[in-house]
N, C-alpha and C positions, 0 to 999 in steps of 0.2 A: 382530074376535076379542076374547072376551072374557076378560081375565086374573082368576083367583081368586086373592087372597091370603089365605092361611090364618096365624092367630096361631101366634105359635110354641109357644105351649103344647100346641094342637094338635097341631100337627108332633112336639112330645115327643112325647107320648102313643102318635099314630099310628106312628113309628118303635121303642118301644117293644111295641109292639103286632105288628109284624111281625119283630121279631126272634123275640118269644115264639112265634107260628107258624110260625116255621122252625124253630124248634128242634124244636118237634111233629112239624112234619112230619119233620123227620133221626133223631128219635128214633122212629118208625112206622116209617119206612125201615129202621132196622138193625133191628128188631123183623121185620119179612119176612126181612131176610135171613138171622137168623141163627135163623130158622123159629119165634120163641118165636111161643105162643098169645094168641089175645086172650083181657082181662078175662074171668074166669069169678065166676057166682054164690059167694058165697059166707055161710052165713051168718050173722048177727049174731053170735052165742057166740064161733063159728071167728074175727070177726074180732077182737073184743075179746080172745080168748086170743093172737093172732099180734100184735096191738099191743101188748100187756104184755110180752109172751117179746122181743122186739126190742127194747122199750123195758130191759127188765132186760139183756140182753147188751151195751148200750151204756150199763149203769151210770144210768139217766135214771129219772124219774120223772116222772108229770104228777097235776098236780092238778086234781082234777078241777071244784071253787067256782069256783077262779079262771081254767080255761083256760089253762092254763102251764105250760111244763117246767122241771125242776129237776134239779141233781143229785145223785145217791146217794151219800152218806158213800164208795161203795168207788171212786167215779168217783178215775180219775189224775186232776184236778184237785185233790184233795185232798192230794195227795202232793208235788205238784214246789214248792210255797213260792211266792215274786216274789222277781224283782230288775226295777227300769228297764228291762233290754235285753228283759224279754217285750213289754212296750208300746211301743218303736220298732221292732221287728219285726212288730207287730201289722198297721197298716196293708197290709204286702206280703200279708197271711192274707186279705184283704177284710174284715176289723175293724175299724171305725171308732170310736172312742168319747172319749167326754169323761171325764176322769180327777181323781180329788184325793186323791193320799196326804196323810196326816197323820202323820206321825211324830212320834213324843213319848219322855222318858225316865220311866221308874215303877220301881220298888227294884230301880237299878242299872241297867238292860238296855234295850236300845232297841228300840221297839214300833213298829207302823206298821199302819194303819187305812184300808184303801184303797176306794175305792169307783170302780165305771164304768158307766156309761149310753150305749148305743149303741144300732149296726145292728153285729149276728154276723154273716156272711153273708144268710144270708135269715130272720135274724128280729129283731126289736126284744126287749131287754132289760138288764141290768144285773147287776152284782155287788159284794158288798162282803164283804171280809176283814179278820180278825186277824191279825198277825203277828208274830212275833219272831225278834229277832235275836240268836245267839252270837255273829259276828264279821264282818268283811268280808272275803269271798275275794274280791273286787274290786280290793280294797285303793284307792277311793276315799275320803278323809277328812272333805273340805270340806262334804257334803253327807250329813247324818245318813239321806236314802231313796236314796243310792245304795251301797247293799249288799246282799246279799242276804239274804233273811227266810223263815225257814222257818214253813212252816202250823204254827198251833198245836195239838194235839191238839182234838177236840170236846169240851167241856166246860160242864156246867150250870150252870156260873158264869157265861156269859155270855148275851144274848138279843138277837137283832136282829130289828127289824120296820121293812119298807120297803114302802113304797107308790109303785109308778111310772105317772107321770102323761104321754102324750103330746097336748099342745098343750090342758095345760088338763083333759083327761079321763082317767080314772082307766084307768087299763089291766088294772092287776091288784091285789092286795094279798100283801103274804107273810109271816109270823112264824117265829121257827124258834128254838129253845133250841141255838145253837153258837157257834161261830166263824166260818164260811164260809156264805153263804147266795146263791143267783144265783136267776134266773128270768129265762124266752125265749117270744115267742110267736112261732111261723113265720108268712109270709106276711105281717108286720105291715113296712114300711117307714118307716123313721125316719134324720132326722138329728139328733144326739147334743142340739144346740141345741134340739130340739121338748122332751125331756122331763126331765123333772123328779123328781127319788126323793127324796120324804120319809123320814126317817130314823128312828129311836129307835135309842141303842143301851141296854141294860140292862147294868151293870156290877156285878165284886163286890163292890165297898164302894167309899167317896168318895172316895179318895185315889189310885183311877186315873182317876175319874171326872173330877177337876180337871186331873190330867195333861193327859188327851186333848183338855180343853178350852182349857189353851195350846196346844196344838199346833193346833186350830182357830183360835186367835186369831193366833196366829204367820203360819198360814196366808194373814189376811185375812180372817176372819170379823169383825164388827163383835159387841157384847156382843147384840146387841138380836136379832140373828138364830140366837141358840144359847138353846135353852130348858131349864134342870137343873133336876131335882129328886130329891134325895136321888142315888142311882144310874145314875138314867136321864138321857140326853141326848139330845134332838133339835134337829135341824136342817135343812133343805132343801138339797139338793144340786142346781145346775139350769144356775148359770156359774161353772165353774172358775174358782178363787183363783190354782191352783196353774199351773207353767209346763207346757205338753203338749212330745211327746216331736217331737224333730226331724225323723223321718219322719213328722209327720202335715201334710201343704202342702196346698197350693190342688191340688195335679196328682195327691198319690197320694189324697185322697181324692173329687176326681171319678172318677180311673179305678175305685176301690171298690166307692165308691157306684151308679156306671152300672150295673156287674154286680150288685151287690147288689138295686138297683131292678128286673132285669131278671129274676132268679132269682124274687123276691114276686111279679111280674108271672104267670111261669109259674104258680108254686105256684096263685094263686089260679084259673089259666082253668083247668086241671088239674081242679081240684077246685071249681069252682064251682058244684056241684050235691051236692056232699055237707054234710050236715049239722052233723057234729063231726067234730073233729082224726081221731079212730077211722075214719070213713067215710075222709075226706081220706086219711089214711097207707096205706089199703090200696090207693085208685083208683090213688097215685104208688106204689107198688111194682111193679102190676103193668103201669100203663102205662111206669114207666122206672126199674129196678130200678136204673140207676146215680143215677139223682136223686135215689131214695130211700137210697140211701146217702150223698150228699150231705147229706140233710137229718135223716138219723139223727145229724149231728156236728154237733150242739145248742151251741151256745156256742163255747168254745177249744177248735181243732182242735188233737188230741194233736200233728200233724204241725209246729202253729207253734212247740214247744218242743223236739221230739225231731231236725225234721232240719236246726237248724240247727249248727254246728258247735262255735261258741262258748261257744252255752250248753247241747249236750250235752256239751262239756268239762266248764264246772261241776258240772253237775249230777248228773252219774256219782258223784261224791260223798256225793250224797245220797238215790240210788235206785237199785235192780239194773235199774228197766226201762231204764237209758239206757245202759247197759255192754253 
């Protein structure tokens, strides 16, 4: 008798590969039983009008150059601020990401500049924000990023452009005239260590611009890796200076990441025969209307801020959505 041993990459893959057909198959199952219809024609107009109207009731936007979603100034992101405890809650969300506040002081007030590059649930992307600070409702001292930072207003004082790169290849590009600026592509699978986001940031004059450049150097940045001129700042973000948050271990983000992998898996058999995002979003709505609402929460699930307890304590403070 002849024994086959298969490499275990293999074994990934194909274990992979059969969860994603069970799932199909459980997801066709309750689609009989609960009598919905199969896939119906639909045509192009109709679908690009139903992919915009969805994309706008979850506040999203996509671009269409770059192949990427983003969110809309009204999206609750823009609303609930950062403290720490969103990013060691993150992991338990299936978020996995590599992080580096910068905190710095500029006339009077303490500011915080954060940036993150991950896996969202099932898609690869990143984020970076402005922040400031009136006080610590934490009331932690020792550590200038552990307090809480309310978003800044949007404002044309400020400009960010970042370009994220997974393992070397450019993924996307994005520029935006704000403060807060993200971008997601579903289906794309990453670990937080593959990719890299070049930065710019555009300031309104030099004297915050040097601020934030101690705070880069405080951080661990070396002089040679920070490029100024006049306003503007750039740098590569690709391996955290700064320390990651204690929920991120060897166990919570393998169990994440498994599902994470497992989710991209689906999206792409799903959709392996359509041609853009537009095609893709309608084949997963009508074969698994719960999927598609899975993958309509683009980025931060409203759900990793609102149901946890502590931090809708604080935050009822600062919004009527959490009261």
């Amino acid at each position: 008798m002849v024994t086959i041993h298969l490499p275990s990459a293999i074994l990934s893959i194909l274990t992979v590969l059969i969860i994603v057909l069970l799932r199909i198959y459980i997801i066709h199952c309750l689609q009989i039983l609960n009598g919905e219809s199969p896939p119906v024609y639909m045509h192009k107009n109709a679908k690009k009008k139903m992919f915009y109207k969805d994309l706008e009731e979850h506040h999203l936007l996509f671009h269409k150059k770059g192949h990427f979603f983003y969110s809309h100034p009204s999206h609750w992101q823009f609303l609930y601020g950062h403290c720490p405890l969103y990013d060691d809650v993150a992991p338990f969300y299936d978020i996995i990401l590599d992080q580096e506040p910068i905190p710095f002081e500029y006339n009077g007030k303490k500011w915080l500049i954060q940036l993150w590059k991950g896996q969202y649930g099932l898609s690869t992307g990143f984020e970076i924000g402005i922040f400031l600070s009136k006080e610590s409702i934490l009331h932690v001292k020792d550590n200038p990023y552990d307090c809480f930072y309310e978003h800044m207003k949007e404002s044309s004082d400020f400009q960010i452009q970042a370009t994220l790169y997974r393992n070397g290849n450019k993924l996307f590009y994005f520029h935006k005239i704000g403060t807060y600026i993200n971008g997601y592509r579903p289906g794309v699978f990453s670990y937080p260590d593959e990719l890299s986001l070049t930065t710019t940031l555009t300031f309104p004059n030099q004297s915050i611009a040097k601020a934030f450049i101690k705070g880069l150097l405080r951080a661990g940045y070396q002089p040679s890796e920070i490029h100024a001129l006049e306003t503007k700042v750039t740098f590569i973000f690709h391996r955290p200076y700064t320390t990651k948050p204690f929920t991120l271990t060897s166990l919570t983000t393998y169990l994440a990441q498994k599902n994470n992998e497992e989710l991209c898996a689906l999206f792409l058999y799903i959709t392996a025969r359509d041609k853009n995002y537009m095609e893709a979003f309608y084949t997963i709505k009508k074969v698994s209307p719960e999927f598609y609402q899975e993958l309509l929460q683009i980025g931060r699930k409203k759900s990793l801020y609102s149901n946890d307890k502590t931090l809708k304590e604080h935050l009822s403070n600062y919004s009527k959505d959490f009261k």
